[in-house]
BATIMI-240005 format. One record per residue: residue in one letter; x, y, z of N, C-alpha, C, O, CB in turn. Coordinates in steps of 0.001 Angstrom, whole numbers, plus 500000, padded with zeros to 6 digits. Each point is the difference from the previous one (the first is absolute). Glycine has a CB too. Example, Ala and Ser with C-alpha at 12.3 -4.5 7.8 and 13.67 -1.06 7.14 Angstrom:
2
A513190494310507800499110501190500000500900501200500000501036499981500665497072498846500581 S501542502223498034500820501190500060499230501090500730500509501108500169500675498264497686 
end
This chain:
361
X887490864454890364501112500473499168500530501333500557499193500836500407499822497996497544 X502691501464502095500084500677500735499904501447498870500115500038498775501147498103503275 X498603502442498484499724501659499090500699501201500401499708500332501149498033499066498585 X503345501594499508500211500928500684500622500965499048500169499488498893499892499188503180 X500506503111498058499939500857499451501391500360500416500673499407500844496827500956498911 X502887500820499456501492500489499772499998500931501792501029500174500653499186500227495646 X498948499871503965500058500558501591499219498573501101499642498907499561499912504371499441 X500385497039501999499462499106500895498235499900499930499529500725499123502797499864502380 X497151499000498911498464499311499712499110501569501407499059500776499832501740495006499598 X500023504019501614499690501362500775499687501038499131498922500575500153502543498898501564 X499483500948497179499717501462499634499059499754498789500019501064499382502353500144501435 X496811497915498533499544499450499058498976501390499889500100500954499229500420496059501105 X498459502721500738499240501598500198500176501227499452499243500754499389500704498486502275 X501161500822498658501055501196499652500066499962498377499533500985499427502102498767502945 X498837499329496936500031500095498839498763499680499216499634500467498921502550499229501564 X497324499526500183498109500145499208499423501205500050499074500245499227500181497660501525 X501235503132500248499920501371500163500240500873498912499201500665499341501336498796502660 X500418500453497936500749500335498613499869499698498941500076500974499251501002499114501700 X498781499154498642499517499277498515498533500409500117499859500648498963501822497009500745 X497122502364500927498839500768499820500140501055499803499349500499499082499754498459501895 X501879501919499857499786501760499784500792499985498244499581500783499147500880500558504246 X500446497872496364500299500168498433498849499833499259499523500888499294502645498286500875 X497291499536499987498686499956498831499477500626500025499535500274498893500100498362500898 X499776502416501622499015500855499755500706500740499713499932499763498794498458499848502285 X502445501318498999500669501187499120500037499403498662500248500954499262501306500136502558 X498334497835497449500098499678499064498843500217499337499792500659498981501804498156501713 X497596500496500064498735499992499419499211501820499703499314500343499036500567496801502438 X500467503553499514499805501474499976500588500331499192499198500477499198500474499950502576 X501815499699497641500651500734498604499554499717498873500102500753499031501668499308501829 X497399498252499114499738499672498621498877500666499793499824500350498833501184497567501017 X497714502528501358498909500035500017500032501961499371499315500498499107500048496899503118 X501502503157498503500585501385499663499905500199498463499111500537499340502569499401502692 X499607499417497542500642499712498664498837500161498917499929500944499213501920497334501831 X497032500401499054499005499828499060499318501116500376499881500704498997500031496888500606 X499478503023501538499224501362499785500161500621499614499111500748499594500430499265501287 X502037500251498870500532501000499394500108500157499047500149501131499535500487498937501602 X499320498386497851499885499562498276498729500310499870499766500258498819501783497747500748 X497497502091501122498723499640499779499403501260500269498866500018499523501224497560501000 X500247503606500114499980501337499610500802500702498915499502501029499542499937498843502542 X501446499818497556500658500621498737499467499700498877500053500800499066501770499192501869 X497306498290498899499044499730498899499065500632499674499786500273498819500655498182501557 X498411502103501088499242500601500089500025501466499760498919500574499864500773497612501212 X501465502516498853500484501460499827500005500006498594499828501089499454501634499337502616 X498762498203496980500251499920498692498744500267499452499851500815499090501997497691501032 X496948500652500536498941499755499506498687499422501396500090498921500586501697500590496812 X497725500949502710498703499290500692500177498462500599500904499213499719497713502229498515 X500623498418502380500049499059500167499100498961499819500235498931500564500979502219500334 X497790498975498410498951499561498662500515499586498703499713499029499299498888502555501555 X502271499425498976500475499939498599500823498948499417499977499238499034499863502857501330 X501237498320501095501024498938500035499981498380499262500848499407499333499272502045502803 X498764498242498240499680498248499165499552500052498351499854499122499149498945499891503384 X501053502526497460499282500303498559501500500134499125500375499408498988496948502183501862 X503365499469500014501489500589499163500974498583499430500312499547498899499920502952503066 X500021497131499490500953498657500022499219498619499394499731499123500821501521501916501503 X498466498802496592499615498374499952500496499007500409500961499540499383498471500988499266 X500150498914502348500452498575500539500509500390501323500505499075500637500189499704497106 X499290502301502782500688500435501668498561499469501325498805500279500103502952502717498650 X498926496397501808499575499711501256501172499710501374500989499267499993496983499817498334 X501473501806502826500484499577500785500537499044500672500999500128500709498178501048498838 X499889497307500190500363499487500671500910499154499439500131498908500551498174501629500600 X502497499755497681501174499496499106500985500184500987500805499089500197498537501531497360 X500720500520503153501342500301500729500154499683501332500976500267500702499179501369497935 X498431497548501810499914499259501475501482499333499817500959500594500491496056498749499955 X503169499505498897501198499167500737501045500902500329500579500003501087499038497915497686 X500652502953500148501555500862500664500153500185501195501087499761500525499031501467497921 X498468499398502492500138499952501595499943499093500330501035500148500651498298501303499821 X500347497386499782499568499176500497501702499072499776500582499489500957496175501037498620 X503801499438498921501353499371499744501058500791501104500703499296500726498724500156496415 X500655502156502956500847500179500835499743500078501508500946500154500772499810500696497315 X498078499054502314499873499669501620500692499079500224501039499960500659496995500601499714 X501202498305498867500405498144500295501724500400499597500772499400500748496435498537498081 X503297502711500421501595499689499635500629500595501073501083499518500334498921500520497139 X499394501258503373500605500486501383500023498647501193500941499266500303497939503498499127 X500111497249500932499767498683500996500586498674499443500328499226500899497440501804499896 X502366498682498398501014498990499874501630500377500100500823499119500247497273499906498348 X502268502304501199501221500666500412500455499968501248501082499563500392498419501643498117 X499482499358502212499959499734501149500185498737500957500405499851501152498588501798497968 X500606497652500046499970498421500442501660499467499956500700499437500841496547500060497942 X502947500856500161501292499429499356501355500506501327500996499372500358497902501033496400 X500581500947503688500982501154500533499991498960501327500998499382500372498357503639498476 X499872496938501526499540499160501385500976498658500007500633499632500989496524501169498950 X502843498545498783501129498763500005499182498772500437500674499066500434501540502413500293 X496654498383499240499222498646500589501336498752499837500933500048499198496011500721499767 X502720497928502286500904499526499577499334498484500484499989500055501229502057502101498768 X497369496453499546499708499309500314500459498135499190500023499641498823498436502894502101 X501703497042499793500576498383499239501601500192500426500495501107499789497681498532497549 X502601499375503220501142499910500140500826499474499381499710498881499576499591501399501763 X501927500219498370501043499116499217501552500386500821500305500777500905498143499333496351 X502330498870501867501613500287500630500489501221499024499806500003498784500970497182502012 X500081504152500147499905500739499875501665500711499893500740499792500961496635499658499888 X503037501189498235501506500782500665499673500904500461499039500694499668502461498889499057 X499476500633502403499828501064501408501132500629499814500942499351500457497846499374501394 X501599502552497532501576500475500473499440501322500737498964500661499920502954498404497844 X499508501013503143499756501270501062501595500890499531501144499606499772497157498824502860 X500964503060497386501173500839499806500103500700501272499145499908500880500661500372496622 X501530500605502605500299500952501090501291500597499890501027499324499958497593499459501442 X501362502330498556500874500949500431501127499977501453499569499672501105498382501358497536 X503195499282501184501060499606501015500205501813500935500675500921499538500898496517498433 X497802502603503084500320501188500515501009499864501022499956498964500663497923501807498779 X503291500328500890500694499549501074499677501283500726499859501088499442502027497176499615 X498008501509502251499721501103501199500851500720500700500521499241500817498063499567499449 X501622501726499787501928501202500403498929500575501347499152500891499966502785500670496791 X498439497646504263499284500830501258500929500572501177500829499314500600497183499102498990 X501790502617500596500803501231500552499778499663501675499134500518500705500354501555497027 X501550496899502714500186499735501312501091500987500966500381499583501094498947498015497887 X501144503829500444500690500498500636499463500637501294498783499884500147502297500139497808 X499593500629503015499403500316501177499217501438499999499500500478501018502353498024500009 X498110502160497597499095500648499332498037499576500043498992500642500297503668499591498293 X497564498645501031498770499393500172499131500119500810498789500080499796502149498897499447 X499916501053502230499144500090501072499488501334500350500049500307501191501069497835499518 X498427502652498498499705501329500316498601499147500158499632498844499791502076503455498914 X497560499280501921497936499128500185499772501345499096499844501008500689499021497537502543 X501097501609495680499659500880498982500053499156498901501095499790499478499695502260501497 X498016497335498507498745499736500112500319498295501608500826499219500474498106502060495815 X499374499290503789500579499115501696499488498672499351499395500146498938500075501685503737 X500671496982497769500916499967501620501525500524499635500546500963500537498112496578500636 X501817501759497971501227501110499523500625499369498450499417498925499860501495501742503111 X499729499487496202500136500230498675500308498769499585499753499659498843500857502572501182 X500124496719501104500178498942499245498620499291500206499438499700498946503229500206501232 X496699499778500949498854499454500055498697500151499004499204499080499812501840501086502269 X498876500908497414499455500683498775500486499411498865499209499195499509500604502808501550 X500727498066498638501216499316498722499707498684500113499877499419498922502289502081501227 X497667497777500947500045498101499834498386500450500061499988500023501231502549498051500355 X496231502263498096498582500267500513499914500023498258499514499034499413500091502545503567 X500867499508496338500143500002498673500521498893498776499704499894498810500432502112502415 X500670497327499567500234498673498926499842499128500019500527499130499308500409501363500295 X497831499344501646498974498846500806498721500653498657499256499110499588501535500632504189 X499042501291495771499143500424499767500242500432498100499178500649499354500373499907503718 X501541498978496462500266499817498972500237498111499609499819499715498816501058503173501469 X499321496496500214500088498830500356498562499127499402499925499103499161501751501846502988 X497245499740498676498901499520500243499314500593498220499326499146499425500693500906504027 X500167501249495833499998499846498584500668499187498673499504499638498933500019502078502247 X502048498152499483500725499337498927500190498263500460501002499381500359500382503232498983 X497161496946500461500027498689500945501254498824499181500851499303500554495959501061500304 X502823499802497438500893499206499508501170500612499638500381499483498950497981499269500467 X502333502039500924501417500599500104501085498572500858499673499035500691499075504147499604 X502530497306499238501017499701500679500692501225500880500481500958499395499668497232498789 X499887501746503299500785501190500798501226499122500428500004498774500119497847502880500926 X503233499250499171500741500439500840500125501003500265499665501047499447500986497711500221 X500297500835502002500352500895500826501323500866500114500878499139500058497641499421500748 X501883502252499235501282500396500090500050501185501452499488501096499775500889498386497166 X500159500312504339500384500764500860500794500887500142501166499684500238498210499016500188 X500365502287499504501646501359499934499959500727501138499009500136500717501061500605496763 X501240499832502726500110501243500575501632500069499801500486499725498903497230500316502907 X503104500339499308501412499774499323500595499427498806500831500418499194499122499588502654 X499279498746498286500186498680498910499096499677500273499392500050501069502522499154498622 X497645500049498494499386499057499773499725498473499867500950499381499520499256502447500160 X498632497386500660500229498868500390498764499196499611498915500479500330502681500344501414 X498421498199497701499053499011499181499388499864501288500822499931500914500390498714496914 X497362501284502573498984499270501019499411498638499390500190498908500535499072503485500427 X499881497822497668499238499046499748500320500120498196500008501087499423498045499035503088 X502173498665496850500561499926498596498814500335499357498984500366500591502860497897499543 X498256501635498846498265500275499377499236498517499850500600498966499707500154503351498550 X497851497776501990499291499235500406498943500385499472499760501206499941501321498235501734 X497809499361497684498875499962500308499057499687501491498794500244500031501997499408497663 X499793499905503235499677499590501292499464501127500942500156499778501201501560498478498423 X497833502618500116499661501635500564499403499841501542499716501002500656499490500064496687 X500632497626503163499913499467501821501411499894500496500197500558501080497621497779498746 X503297501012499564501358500246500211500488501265499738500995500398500605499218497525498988 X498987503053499244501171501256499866498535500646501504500466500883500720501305499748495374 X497345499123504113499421501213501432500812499643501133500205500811500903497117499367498619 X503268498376500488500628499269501174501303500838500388500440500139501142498647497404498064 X501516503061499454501210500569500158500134501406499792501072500596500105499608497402499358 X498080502603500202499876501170500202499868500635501307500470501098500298498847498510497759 X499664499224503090499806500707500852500919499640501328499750500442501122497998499908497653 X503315498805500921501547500477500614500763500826499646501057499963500630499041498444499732 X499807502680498554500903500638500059499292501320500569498838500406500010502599498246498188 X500291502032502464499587501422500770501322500923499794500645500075498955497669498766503117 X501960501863499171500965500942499304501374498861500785501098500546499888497364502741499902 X501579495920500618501529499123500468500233499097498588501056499371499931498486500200503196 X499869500378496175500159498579499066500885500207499258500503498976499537497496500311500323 X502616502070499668501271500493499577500911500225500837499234500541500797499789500237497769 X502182499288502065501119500133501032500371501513499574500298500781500903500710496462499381 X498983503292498106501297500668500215498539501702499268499340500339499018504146497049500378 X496909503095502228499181501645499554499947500521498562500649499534499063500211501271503095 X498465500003497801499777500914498785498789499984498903498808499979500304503527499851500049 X498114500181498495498670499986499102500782500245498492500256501093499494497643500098502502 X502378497554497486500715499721498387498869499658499157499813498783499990502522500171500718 X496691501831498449499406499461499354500454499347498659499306499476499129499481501859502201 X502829498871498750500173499784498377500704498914500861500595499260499217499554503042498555 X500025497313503450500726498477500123498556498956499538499922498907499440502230501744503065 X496929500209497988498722499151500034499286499584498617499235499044499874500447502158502319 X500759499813496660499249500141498580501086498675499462499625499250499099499415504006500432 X501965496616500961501342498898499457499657498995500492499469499280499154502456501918500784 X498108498319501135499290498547500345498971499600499363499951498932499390500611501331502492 X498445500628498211498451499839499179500653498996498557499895498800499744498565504270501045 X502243498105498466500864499525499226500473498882499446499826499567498861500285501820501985 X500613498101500211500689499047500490499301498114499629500244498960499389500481503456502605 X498161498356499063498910498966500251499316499426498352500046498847499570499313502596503160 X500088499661496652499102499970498776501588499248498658499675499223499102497881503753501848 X503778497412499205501148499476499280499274498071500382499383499066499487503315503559501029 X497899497774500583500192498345500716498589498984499666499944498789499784501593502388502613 X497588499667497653498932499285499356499901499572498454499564498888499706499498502291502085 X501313499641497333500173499747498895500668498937499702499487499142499282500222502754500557 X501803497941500756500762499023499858499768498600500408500492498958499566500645502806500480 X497903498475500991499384498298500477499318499283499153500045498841499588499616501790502409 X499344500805497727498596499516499161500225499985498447499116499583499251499309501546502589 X502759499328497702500164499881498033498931500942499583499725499835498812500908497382500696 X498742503620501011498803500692499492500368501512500243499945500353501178498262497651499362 X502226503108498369499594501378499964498927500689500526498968499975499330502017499598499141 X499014500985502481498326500481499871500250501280500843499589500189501145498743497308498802 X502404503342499301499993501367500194498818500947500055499668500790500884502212498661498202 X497665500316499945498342501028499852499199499627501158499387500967500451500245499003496842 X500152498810503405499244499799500999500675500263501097499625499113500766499187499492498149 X502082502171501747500563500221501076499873501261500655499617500902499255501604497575499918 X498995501835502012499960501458500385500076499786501977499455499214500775498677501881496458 X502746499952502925500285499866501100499585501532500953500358501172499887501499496816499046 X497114501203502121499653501530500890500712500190501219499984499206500941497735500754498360 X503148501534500637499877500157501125499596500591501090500106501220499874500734498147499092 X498650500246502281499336500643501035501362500788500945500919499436500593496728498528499355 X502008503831499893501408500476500858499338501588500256499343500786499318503200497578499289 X498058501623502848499756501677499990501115500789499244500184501198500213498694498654502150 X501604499675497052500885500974499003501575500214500721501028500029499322496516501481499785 X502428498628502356501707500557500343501035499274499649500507499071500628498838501807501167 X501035499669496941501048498643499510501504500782500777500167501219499963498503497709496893 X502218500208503748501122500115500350501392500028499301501003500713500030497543498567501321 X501018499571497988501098499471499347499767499256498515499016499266499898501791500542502567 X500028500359496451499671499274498708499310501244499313499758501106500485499890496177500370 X500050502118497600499359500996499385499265499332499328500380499203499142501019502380500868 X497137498715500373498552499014499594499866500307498787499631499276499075498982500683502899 X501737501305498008499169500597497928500861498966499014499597499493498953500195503955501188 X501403496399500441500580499859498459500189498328500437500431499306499080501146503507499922 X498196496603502063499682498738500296498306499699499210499888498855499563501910501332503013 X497213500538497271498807499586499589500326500330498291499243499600499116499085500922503435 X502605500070497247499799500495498712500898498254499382499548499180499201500442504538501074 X500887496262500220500731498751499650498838498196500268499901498970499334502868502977501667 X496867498332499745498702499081500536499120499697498901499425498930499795500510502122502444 X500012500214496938498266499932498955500471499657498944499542500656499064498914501188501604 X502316497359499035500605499076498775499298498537500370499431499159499304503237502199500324 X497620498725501714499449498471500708498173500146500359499126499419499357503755500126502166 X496927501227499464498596500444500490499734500980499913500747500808499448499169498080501698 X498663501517499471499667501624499685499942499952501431499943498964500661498611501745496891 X501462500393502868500532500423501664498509500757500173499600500664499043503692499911501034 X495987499343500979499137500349500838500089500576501405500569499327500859498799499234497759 X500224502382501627500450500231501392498312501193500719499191500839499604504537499012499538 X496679499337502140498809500427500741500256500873501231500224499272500967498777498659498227 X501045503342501108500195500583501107499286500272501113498892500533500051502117499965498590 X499684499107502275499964499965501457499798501344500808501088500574500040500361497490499574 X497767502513500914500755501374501100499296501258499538499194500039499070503494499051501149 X497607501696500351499524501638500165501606500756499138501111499480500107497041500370503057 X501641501066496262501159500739499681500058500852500424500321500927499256499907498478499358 X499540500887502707499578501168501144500903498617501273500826500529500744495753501350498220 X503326497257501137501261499575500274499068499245501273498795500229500099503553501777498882 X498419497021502015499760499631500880500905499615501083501052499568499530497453500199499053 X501468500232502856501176499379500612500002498572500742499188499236500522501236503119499660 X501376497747499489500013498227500115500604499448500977501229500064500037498821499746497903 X499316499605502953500451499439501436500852499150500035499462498913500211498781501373500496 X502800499633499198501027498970499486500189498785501567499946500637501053501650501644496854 X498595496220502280499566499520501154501087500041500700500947500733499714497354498022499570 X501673500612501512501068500174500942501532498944499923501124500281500414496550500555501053 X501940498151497982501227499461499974501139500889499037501203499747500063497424497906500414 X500771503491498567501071500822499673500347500555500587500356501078499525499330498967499205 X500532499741502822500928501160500563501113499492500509500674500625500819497627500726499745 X502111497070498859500797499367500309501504500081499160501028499365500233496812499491500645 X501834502374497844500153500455499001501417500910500452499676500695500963497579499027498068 X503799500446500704500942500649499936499615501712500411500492500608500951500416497335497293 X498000502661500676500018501074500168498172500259500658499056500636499531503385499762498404 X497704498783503296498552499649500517499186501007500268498789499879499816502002498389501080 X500015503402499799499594500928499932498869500607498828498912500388500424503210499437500875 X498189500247497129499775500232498691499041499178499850498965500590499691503031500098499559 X497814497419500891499224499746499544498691499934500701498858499784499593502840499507499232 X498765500941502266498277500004501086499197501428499616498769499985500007502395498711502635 X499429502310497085499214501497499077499645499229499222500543499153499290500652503050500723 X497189498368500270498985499489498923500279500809498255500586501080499926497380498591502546 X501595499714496464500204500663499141498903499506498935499582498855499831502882501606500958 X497086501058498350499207500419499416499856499544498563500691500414499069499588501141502567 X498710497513498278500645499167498478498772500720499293498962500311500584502315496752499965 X499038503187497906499088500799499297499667498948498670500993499404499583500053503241501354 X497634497069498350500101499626499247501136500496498513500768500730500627496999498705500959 X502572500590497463501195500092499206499040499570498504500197499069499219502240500159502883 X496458501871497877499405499040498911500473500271498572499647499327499031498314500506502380 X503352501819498518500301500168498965501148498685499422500100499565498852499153503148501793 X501325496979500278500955498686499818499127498563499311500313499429498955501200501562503471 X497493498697498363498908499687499654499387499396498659499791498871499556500410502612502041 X499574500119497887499443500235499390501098499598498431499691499490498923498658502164503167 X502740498765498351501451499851498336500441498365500212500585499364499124501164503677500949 X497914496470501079500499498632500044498455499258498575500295499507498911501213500484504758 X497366500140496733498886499729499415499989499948498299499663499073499263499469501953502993 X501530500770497305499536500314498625501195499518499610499854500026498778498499501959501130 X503216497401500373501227499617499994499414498720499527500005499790498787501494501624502985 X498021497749498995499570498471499990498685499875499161499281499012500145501753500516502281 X498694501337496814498880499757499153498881499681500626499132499324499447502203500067499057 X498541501122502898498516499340500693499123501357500484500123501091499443501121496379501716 X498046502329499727499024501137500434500470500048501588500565498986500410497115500564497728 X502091501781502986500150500061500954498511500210500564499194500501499216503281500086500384 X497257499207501191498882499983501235500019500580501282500290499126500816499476499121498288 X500021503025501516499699499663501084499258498961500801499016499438499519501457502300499825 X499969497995501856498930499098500893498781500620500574500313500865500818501581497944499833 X497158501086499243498634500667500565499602498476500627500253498830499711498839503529498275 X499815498655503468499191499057500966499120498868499360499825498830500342500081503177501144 X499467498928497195499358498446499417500721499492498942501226500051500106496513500491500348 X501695498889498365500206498876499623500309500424498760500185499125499155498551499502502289 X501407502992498104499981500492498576501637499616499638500317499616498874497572502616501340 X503120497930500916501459499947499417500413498796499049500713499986498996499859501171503148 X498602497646498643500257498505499469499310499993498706500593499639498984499492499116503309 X498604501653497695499308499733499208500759500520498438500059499356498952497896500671503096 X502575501359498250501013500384498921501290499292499505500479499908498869498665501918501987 X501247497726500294501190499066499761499648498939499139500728499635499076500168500823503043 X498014499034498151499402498410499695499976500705498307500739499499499153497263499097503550 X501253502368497008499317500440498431501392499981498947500066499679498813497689502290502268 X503667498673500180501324500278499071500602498766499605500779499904499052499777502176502079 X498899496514499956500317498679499581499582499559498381500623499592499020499062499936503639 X499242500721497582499541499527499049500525500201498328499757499320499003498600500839502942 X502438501045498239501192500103498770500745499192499509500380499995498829499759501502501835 X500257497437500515500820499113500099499253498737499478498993499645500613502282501591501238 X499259497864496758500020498985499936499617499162500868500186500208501199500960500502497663 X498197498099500635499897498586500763500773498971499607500031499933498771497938500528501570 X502762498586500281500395498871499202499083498561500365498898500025500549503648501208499368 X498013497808499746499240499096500176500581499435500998501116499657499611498026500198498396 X500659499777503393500502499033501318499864498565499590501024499318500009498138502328501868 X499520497724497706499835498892500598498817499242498986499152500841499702501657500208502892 X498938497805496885498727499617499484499795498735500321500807499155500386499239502276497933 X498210498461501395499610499035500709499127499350499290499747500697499018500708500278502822 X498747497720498131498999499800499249499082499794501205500471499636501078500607499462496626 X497639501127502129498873500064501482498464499280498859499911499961498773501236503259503298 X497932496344498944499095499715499309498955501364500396500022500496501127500591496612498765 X498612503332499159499376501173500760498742500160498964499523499167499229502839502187501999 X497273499986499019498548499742499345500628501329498105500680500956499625496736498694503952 X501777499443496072500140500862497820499514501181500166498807500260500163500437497806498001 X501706502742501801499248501596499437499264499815498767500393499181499169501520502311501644 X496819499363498968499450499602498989499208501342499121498962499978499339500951497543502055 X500829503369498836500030501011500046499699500296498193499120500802499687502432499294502940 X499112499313496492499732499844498709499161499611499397500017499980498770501361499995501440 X497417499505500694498538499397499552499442501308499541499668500100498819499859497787502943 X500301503383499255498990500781500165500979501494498996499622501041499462498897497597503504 X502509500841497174500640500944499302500007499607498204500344500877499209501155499600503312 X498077498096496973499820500337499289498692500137499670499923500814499080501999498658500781 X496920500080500485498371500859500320500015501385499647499225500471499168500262498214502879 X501489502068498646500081501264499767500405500456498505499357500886499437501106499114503011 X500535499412496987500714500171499026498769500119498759499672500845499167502685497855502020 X497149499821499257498524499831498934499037500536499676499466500012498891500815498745501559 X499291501934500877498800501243500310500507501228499171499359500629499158500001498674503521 X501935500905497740500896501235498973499911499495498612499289500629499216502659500073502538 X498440498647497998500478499678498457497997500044499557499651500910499247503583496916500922 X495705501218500330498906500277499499499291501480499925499131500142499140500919497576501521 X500166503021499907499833501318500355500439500837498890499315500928499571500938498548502759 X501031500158497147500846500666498726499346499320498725499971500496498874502516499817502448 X496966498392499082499366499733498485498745500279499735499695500108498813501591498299501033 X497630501788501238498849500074500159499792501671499453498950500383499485500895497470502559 X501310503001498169500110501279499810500572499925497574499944500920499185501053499831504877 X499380497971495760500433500155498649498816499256499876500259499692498836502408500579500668 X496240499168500699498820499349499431499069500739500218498891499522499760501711498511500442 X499458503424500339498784501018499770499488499896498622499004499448499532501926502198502082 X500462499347497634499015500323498813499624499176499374499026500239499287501682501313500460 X499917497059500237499321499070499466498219499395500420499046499572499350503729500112500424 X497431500511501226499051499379500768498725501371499525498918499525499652502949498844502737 X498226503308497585499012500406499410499942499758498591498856499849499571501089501544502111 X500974498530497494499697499357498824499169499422499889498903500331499550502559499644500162 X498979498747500786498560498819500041499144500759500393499147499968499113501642497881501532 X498809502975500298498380500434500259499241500708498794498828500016499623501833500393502860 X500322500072497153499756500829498870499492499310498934498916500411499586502697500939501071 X498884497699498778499464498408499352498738499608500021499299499604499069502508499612501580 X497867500963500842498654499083500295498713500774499478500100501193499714500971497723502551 X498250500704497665498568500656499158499454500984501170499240500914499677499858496698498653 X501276502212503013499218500799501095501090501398499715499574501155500014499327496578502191 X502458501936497557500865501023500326499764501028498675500038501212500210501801497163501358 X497879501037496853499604500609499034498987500963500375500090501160499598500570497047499138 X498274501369502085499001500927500125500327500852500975499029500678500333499436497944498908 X502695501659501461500494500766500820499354499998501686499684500916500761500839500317496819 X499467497036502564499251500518501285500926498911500813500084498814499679497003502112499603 X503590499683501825501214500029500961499708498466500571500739499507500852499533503440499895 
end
């Protein structure tokens, strides 16, 4: 019979780990607790006396209470775990969030601040956000002069790496850096979806963009501010704000003013721009760092965002059964609360008995 738990059978260790160090902290507070009843009795009176004062008191009246809440922890525990065994036909629905990607293909990019250089960094990062938001929907959106749909939104995230890792700084024709052409397509895209699909789903949307900030042309703030009716705007920065220089290639010198564009030039990150495009669009800004903390923040600001429902399925799979042990627990509790209202009854009766008349414990 097949058998298995709310994590994988590998980390089982791990959580048998855990669930022991609870019982025994458990078992230690209760053990605390009663010493501690059991010195304050003794501060009252002796501990001789005690069976003389109290008619009908004995200790071992109050055994089950420990013993009811160990067993009601470890069956908690059990329950938490999710055991899951016997199969049946099952509904399967999957949710996900619609992100669109605003990636900064201008000839800015190619600075090597952070190396190999800013755009290569940038596609490394949403290889690496990708791999967290496994059941998400991405798209792509390419900017620099203008903006330009790459990949529609998709669950297919082998087709959106396929088309991520063709784009570079040629995949746009026309120079510069419009982030508010780019926040409008995004736009555009998330409209056009609505209208296919008959489905609202504003709260689950949000669009990041990856940019060293030198905006040229357009005005991003009041493009993200107009945007966050539709999505919440995210944005992740690229670059040094101490600046870097940019080797522009050579077929620009085929360029009218070929002189001008072969001078290298000094692109600086722009994170105050940045930064008003972000709090405009109701989202959070990020620098990019070498490891993995920028995404990881990005991923946490997702999580603000709604899920809707994509897709459902019926599967045959194995019964969570998680409500067996959870209600075990419930029972151990609830006996615990009554065993605690059948004290005084219970010395009563001792008190009754002809041994307890003569006062002997």
């Amino acid at each position: 019979m097949k058998f298995a738990f709310a994590f994988p059978l590998s980390r089982l260790h791990w959580w048998l780990g855990a669930a022991l160090a609870a019982l025994a902290l458990v078992v230690v507070v209760l053990r605390v607790l009663e010493g501690w009843r059991r010195t304050r009795l003794e501060r009252f009176a002796g501990a001789g006396v005690v069976p003389r004062l109290l008619v009908g008191y004995d200790e071992r009246v109050r055994r089950p209470l420990f013993w009811l809440t160990v067993f009601g922890v470890a069956f908690l525990a059990l329950a938490l775990a999710q055991p899951r065994w016997g199969q049946s036909w099952q509904e399967v629905r999957k949710y996900s969030r619609d992100i669109i990607i605003c990636l900064d293909t201008s000839e800015s990019m190619r600075a090597v601040n952070p190396l190999p250089n800013r755009l290569e960094r940038a596609k490394q990062k949403i290889r690496s956000l990708l791999e967290r938001a496994l059941g998400d929907r991405f798209g792509l959106v390419a900017f620099s002069g203008a903006a330009a749909l790459q990949c529609p939104l998709t669950m297919d995230h082998g087709y959106f790496r396929a088309v991520l890792n063709a784009v570079d700084t040629d995949t746009i024709s026309m120079e510069g850096t419009d982030i508010a052409a780019t926040i409008r397509e995004a736009v555009r895209v998330f409209e056009d979806d609505e209208r296919s699909s008959g489905v609202s789903t504003a709260g689950s949307r949000g669009i990041l963009i990856i940019s060293d900030g030198e905006q040229v042309s357009g005005d991003a703030v009041e493009a993200a501010k107009e945007a966050s009716a539709v999505a919440r705007v995210f944005v992740i920065g690229v670059g040094d704000p101490n600046g870097a220089e940019v080797e522009f290639p050579e077929w620009m010198s085929q360029a009218a003013d070929a002189s001008a564009v072969r001078k290298p030039h000094r692109s600086k990150l722009d994170e105050d721009t940045l930064m008003r495009v972000a709090t405009e669009g109701n989202g959070a800004y990020i620098r990019a760092r070498v490891d993995s903390w920028d995404i990881e923040q990005i991923y946490d600001r997702f999580a603000a965002l709604s899920e809707r429902e994509v897709e459902g399925d019926v599967r045959y799979q194995l019964v969570n059964r998680y409500r067996w042990p959870l209600a075990a627990a419930l029972l151990c509790f609830a006996g615990e609360g009554l065993w605690l209202v059948l004290l005084p009854w219970l010395r009563w009766w001792r008190m009754r008995r002809p041994e307890g008349r003569h006062g002997h414990a």
